[in-house]
N, CA, C and O atoms as a GROMACS GRO file, in nm:
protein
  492
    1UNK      N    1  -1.928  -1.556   1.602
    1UNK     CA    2  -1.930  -1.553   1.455
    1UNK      C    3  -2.073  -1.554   1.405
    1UNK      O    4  -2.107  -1.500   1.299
    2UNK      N    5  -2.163  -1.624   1.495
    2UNK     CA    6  -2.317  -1.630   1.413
    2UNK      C    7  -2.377  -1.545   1.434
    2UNK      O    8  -2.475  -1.525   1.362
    3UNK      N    9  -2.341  -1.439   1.558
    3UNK     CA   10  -2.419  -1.337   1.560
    3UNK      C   11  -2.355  -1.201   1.490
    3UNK      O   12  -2.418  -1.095   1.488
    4UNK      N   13  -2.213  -1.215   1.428
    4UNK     CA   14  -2.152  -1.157   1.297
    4UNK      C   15  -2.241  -1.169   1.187
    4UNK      O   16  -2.270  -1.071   1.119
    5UNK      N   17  -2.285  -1.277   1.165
    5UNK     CA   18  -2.331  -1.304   1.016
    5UNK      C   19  -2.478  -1.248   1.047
    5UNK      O   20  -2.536  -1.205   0.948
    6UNK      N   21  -2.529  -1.243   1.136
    6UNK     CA   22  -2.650  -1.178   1.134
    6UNK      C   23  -2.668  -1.021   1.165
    6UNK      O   24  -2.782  -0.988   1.201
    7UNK      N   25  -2.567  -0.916   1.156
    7UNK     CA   26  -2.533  -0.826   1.138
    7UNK      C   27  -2.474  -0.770   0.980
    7UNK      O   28  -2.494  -0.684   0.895
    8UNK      N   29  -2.421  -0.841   0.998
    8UNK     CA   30  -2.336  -0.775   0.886
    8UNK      C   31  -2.401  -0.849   0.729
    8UNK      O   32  -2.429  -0.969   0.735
    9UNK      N   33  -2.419  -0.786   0.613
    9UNK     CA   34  -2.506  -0.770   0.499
    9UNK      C   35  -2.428  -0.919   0.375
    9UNK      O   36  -2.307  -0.924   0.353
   10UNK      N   37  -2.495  -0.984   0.335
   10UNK     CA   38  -2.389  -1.054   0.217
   10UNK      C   39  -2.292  -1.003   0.175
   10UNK      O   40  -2.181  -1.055   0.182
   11UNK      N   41  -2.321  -0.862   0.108
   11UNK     CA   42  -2.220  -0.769   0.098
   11UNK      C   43  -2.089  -0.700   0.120
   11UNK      O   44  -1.989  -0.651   0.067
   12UNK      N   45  -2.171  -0.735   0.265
   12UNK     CA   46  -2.033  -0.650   0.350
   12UNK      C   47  -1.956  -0.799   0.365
   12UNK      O   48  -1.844  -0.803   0.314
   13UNK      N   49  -2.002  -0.912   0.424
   13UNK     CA   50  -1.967  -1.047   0.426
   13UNK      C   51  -1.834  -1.039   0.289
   13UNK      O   52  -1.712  -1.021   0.298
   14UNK      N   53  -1.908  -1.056   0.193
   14UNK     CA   54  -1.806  -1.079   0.089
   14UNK      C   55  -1.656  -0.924   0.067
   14UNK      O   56  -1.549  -0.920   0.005
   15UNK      N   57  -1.714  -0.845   0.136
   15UNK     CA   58  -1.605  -0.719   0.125
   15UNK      C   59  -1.458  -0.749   0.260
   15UNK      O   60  -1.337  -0.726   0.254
   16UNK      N   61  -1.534  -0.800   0.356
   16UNK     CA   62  -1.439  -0.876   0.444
   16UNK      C   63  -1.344  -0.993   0.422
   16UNK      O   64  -1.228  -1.007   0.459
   17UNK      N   65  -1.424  -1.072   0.352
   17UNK     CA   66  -1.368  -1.173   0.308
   17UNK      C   67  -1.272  -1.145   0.232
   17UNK      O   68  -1.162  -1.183   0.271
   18UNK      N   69  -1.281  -1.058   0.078
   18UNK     CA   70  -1.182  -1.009   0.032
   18UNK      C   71  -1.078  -0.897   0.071
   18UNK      O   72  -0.993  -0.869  -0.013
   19UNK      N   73  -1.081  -0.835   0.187
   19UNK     CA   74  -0.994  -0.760   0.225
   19UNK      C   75  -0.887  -0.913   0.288
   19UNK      O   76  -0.773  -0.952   0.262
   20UNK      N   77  -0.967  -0.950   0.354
   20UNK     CA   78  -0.891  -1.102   0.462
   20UNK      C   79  -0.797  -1.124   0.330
   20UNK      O   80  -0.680  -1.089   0.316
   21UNK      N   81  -0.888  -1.199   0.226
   21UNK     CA   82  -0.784  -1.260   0.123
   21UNK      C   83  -0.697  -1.196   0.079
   21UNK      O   84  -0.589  -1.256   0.082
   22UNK      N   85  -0.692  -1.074   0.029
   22UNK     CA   86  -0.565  -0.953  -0.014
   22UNK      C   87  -0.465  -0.988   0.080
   22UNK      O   88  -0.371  -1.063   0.053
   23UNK      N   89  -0.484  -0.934   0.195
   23UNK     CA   90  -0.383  -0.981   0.262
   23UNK      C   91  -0.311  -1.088   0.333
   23UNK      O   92  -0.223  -1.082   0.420
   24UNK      N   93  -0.377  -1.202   0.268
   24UNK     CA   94  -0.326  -1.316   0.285
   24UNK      C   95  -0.235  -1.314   0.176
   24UNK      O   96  -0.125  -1.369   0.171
   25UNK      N   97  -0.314  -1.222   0.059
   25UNK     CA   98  -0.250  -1.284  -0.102
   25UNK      C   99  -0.084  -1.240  -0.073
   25UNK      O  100   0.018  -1.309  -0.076
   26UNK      N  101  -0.105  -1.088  -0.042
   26UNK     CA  102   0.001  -1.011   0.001
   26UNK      C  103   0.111  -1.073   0.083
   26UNK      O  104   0.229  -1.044   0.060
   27UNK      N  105   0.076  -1.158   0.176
   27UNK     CA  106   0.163  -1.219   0.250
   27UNK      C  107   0.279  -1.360   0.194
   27UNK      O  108   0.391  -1.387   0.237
   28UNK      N  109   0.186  -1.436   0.069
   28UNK     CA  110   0.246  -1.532   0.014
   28UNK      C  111   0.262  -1.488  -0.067
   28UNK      O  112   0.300  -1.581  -0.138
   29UNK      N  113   0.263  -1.389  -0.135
   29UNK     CA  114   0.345  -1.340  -0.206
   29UNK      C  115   0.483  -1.271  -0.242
   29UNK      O  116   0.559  -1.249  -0.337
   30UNK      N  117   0.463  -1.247  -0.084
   30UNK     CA  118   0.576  -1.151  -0.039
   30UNK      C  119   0.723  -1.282  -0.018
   30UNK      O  120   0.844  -1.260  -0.014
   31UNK      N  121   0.643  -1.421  -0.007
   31UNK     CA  122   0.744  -1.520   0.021
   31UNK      C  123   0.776  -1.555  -0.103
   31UNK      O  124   0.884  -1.611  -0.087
   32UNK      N  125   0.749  -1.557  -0.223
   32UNK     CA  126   0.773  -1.634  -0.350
   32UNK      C  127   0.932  -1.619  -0.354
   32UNK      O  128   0.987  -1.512  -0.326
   33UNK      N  129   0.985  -1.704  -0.382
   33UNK     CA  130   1.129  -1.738  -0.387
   33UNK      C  131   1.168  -1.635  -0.519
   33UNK      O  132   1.075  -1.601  -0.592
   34UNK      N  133   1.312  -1.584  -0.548
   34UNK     CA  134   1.335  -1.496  -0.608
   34UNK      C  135   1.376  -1.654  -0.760
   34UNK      O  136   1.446  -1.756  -0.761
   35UNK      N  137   1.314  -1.609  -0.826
   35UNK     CA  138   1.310  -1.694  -1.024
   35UNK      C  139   1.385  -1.637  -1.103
   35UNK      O  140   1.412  -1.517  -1.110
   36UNK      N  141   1.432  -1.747  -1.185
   36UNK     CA  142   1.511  -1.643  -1.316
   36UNK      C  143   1.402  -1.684  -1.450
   36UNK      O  144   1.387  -1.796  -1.500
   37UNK      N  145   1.323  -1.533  -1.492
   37UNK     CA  146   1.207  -1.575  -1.555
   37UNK      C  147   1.277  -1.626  -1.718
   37UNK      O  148   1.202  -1.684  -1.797
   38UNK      N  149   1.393  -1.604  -1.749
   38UNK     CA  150   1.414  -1.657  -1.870
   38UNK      C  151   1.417  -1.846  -1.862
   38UNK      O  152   1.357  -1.932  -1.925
   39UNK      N  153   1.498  -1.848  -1.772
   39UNK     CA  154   1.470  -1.986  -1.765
   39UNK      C  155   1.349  -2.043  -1.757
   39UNK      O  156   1.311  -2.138  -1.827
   40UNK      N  157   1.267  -1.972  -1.646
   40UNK     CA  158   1.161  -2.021  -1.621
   40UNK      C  159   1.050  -2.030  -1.765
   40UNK      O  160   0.950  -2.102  -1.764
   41UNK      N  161   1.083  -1.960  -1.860
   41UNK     CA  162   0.980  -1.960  -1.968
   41UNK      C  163   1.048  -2.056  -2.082
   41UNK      O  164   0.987  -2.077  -2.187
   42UNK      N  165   1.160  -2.106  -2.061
   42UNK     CA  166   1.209  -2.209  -2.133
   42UNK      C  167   1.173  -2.383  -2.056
   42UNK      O  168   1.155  -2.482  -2.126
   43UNK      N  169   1.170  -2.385  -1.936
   43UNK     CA  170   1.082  -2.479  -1.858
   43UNK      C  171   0.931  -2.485  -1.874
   43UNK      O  172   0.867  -2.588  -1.894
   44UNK      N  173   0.877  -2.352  -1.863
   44UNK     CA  174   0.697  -2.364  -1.901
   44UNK      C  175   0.705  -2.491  -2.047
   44UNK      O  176   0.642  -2.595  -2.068
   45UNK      N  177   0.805  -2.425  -2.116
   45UNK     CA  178   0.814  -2.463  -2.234
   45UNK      C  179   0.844  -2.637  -2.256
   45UNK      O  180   0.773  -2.718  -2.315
   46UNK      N  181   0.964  -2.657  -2.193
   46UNK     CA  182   1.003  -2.766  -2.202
   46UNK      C  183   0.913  -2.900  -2.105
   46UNK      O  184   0.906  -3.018  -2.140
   47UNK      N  185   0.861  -2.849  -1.997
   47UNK     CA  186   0.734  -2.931  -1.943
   47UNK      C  187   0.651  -2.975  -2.037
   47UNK      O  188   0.645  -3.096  -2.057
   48UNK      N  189   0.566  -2.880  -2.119
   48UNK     CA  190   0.431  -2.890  -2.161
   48UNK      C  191   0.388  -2.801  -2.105
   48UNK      O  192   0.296  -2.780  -2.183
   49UNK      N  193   0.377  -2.721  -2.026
   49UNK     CA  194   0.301  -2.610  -1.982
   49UNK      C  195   0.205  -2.537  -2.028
   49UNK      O  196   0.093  -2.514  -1.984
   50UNK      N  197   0.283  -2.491  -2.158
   50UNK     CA  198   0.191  -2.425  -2.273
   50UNK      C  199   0.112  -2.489  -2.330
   50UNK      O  200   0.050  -2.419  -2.409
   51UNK      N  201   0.061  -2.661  -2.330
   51UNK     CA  202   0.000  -2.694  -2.468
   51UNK      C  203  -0.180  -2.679  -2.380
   51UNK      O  204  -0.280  -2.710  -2.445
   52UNK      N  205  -0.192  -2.633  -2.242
   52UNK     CA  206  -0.322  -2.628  -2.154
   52UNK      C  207  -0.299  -2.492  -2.113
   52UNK      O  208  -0.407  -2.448  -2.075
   53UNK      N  209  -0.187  -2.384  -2.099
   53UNK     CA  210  -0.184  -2.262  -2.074
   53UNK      C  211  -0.148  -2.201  -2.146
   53UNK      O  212  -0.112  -2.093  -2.098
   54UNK      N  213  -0.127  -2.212  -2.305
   54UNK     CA  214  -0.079  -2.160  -2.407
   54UNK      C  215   0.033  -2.048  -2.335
   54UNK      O  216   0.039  -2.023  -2.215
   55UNK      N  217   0.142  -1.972  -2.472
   55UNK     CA  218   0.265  -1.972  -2.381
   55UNK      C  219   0.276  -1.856  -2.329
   55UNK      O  220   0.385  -1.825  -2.282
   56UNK      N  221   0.166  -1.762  -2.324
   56UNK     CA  222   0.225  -1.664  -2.218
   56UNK      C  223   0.124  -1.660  -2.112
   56UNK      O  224   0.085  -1.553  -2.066
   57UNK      N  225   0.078  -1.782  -2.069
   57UNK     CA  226  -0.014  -1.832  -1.976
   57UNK      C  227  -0.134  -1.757  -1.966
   57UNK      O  228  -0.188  -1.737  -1.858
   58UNK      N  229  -0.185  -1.708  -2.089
   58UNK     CA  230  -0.320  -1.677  -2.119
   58UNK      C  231  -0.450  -1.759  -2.066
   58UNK      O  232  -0.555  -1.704  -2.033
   59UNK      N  233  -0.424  -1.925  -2.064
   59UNK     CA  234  -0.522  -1.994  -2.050
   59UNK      C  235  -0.568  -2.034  -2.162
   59UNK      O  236  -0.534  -1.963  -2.256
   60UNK      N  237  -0.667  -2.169  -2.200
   60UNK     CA  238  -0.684  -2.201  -2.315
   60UNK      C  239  -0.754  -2.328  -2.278
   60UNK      O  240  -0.873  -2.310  -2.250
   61UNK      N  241  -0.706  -2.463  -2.270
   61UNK     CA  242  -0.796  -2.578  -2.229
   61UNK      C  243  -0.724  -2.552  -2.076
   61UNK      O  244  -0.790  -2.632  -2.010
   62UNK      N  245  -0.650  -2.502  -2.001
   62UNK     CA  246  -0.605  -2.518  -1.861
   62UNK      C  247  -0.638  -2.368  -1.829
   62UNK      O  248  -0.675  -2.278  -1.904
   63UNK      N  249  -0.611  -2.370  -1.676
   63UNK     CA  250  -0.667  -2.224  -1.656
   63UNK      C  251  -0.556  -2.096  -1.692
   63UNK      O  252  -0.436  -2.121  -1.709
   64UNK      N  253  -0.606  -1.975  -1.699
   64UNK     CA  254  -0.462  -1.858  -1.709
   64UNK      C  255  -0.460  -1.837  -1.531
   64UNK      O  256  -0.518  -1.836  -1.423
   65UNK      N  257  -0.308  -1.817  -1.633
   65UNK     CA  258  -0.201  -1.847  -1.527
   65UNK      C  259  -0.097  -1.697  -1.517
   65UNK      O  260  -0.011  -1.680  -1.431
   66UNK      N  261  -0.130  -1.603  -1.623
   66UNK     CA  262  -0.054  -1.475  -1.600
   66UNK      C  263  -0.156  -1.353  -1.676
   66UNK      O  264  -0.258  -1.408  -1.719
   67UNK      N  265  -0.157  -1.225  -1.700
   67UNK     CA  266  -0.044  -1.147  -1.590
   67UNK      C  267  -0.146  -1.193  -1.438
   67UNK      O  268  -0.263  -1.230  -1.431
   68UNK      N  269  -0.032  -1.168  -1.319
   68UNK     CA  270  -0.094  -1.203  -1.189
   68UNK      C  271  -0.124  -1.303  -1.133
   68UNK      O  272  -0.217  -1.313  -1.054
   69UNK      N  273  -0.032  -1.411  -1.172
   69UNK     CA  274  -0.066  -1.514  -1.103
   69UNK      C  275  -0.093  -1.532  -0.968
   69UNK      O  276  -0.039  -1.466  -0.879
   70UNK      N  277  -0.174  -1.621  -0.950
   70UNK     CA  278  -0.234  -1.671  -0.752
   70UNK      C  279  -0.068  -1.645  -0.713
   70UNK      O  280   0.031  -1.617  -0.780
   71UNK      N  281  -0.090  -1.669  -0.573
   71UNK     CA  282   0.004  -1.613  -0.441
   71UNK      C  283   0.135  -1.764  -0.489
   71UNK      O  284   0.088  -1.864  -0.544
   72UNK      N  285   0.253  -1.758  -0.466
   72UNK     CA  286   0.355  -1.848  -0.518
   72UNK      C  287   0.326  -1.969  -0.403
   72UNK      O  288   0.389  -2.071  -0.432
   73UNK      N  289   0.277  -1.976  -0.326
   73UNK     CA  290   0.246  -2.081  -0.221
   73UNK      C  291   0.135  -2.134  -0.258
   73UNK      O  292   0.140  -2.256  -0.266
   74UNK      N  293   0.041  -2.088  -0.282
   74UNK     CA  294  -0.076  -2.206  -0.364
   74UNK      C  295  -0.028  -2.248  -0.493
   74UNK      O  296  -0.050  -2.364  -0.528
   75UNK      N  297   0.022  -2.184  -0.552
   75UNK     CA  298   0.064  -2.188  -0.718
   75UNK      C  299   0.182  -2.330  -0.676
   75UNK      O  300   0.222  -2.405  -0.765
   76UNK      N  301   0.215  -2.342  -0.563
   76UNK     CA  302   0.291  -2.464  -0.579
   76UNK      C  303   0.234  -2.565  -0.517
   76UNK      O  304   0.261  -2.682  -0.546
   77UNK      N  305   0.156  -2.532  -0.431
   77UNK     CA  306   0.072  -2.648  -0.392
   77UNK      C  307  -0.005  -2.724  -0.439
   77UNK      O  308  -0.038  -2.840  -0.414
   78UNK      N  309  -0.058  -2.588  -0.571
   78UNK     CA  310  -0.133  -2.681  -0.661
   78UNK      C  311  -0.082  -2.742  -0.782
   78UNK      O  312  -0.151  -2.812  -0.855
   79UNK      N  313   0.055  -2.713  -0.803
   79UNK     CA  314   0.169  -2.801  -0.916
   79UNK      C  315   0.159  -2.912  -0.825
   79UNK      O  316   0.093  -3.007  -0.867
   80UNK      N  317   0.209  -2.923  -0.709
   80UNK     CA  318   0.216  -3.074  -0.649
   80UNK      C  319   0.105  -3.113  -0.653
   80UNK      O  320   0.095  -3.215  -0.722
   81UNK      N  321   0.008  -3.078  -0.608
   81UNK     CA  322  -0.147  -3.168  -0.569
   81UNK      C  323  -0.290  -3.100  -0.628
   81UNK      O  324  -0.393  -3.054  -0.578
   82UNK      N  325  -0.223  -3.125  -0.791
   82UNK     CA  326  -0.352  -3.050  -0.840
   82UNK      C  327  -0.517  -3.119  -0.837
   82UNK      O  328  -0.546  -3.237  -0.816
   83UNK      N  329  -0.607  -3.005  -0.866
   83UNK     CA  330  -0.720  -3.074  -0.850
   83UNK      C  331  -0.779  -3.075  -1.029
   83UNK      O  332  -0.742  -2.981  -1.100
   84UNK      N  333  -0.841  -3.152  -1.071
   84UNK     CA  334  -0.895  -3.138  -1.204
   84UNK      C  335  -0.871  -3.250  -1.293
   84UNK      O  336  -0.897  -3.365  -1.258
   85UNK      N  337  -0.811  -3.216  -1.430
   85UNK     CA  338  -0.705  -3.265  -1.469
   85UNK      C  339  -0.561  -3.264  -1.493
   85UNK      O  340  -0.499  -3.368  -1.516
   86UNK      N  341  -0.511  -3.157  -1.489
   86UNK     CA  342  -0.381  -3.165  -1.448
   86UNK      C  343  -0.319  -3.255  -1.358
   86UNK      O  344  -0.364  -3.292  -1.250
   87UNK      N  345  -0.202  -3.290  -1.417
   87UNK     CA  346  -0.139  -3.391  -1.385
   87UNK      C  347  -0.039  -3.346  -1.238
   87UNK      O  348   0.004  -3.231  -1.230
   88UNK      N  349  -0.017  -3.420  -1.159
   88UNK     CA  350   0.079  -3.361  -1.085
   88UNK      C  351   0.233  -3.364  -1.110
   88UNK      O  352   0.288  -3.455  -1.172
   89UNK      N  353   0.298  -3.259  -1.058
   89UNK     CA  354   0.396  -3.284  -1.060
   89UNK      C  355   0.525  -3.255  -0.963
   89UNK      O  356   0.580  -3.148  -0.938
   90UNK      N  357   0.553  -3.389  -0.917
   90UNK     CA  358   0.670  -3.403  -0.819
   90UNK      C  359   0.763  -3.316  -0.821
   90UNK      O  360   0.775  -3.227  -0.905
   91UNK      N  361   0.830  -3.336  -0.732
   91UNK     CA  362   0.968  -3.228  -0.702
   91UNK      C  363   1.060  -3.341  -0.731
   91UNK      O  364   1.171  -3.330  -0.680
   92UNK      N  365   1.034  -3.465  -0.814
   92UNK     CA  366   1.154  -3.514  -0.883
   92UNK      C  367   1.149  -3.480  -1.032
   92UNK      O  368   1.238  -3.465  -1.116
   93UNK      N  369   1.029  -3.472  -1.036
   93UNK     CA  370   1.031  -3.399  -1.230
   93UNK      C  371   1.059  -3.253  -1.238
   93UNK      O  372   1.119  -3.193  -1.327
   94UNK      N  373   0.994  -3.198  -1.109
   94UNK     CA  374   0.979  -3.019  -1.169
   94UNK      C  375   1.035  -2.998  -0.994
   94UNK      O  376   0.967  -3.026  -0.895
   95UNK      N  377   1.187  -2.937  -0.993
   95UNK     CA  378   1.197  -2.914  -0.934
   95UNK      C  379   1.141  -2.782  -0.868
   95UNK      O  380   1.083  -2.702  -0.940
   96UNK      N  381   1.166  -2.747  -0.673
   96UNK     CA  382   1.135  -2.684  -0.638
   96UNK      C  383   1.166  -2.541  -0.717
   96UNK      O  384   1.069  -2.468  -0.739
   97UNK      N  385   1.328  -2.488  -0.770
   97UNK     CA  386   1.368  -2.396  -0.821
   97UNK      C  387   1.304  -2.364  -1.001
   97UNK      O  388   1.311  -2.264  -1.072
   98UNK      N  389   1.256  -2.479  -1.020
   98UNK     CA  390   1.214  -2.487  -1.151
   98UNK      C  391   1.052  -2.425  -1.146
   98UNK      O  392   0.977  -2.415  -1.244
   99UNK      N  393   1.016  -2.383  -0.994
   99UNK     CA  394   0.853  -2.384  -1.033
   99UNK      C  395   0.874  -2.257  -0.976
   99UNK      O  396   0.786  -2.172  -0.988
  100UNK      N  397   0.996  -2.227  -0.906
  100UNK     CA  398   1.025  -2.084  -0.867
  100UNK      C  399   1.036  -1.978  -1.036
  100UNK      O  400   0.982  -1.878  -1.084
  101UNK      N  401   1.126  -2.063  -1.069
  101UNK     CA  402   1.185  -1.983  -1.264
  101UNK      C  403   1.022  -1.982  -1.306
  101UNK      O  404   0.969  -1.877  -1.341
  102UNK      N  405   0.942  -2.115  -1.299
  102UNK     CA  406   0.852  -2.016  -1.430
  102UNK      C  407   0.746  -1.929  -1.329
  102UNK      O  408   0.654  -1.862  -1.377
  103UNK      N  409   0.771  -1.939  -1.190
  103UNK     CA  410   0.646  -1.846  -1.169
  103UNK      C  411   0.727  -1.713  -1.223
  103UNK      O  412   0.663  -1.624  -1.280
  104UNK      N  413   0.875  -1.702  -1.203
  104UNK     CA  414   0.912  -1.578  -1.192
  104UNK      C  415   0.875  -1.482  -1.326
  104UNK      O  416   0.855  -1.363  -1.351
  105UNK      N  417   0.879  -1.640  -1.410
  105UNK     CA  418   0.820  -1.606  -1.588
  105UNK      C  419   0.698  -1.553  -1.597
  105UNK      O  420   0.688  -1.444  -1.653
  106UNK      N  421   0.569  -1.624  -1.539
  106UNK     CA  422   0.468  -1.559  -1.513
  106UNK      C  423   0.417  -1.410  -1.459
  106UNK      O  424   0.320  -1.347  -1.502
  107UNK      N  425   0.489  -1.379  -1.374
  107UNK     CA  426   0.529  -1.244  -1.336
  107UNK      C  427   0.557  -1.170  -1.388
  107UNK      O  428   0.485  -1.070  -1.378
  108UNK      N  429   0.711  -1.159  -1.505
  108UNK     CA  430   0.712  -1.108  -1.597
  108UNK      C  431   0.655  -1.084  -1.707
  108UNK      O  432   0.715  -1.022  -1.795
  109UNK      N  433   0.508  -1.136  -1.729
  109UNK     CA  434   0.423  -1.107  -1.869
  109UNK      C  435   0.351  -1.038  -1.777
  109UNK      O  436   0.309  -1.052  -1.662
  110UNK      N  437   0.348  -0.892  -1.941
  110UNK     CA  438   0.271  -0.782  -1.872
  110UNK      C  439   0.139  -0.782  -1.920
  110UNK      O  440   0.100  -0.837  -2.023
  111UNK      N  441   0.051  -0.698  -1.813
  111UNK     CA  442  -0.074  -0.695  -1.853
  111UNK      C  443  -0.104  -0.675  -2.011
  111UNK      O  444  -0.028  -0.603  -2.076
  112UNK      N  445  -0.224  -0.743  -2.077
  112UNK     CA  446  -0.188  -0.702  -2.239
  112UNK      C  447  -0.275  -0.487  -2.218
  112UNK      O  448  -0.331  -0.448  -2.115
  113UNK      N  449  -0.259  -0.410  -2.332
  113UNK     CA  450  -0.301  -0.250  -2.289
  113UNK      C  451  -0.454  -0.298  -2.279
  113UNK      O  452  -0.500  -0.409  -2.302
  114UNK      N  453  -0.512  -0.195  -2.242
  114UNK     CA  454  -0.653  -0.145  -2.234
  114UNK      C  455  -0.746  -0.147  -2.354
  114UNK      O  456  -0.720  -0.040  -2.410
  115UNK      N  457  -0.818  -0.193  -2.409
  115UNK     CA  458  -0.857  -0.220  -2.511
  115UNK      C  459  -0.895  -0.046  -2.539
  115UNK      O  460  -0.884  -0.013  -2.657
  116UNK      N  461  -0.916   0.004  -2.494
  116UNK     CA  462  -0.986   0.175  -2.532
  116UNK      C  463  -0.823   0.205  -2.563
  116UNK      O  464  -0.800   0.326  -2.565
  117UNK      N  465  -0.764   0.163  -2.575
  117UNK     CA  466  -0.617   0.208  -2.629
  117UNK      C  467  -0.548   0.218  -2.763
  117UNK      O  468  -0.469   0.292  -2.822
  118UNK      N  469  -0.640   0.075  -2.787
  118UNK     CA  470  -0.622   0.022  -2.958
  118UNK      C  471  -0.669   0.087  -3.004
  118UNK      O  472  -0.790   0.101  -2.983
  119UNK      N  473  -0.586   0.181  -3.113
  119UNK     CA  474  -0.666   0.276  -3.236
  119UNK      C  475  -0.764   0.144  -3.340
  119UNK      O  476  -0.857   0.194  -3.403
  120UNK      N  477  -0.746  -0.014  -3.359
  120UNK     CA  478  -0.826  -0.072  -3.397
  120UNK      C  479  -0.966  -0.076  -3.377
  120UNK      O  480  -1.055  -0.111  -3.454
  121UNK      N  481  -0.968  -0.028  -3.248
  121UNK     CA  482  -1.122  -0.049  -3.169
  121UNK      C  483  -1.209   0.091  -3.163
  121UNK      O  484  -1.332   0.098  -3.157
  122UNK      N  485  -1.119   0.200  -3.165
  122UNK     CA  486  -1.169   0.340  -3.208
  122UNK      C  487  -1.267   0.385  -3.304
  122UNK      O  488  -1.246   0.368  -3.424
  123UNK      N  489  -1.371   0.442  -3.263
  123UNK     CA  490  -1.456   0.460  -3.383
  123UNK      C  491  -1.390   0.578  -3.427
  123UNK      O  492  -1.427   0.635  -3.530
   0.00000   0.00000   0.00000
């Protein structure tokens, strides 16, 4: 590995790294349990979710959380054992299927358009 890093450029370093991560992302993602996002956006709701991810998980005082949320296996690892301030939360308050529904919610908010799209922004 040390005589890797002395070959290969920061550059290329960080282009590896992110290919590695894609397909890690790809892989836990591919596991995310199947959600029912209506429910799940009535749970964001009924938690508190929204009052640190405002409600279509834009982000706001907590981080955004859609379109594209992290891989469904960190996204629950870090509901159970968050780092920051967020509070944690057990699989006796928020169940396992309950963090399945709102990721599935998260998923379903679509990218917002392209700003070169808005005739507002058009000269």
């Amino acid at each position: 590995m040390n005589q890797m890093k002395k070959t290969l450029s920061g550059t290329s370093l960080l282009v590896v790294a992110a290919m590695m991560g894609t397909a890690s992302a790809h892989a836990q993602a591919a596991a995310a349990p199947k959600g029912d996002a209506v429910a799940g956006k009535k749970r964001f709701s009924d938690v508190g979710c929204y009052q640190c991810h405002s409600y279509m998980g834009q982000g706001g005082a907590g981080a955004r959380l859609a379109p594209n949320p992290i891989p469904f296996a960190a996204f629950i690892k870090y509901i159970r054992e968050p780092k920051g301030q967020m509070p944690p939360y057990t699989d006796k308050y928020l169940k396992d299927t309950d963090v399945a529904n709102i990721y599935a919610y998260l998923q379903s908010i679509p990218k917002p358009p392209d700003w070169k799209t808005l005739p507002e922004l058009k000269d």
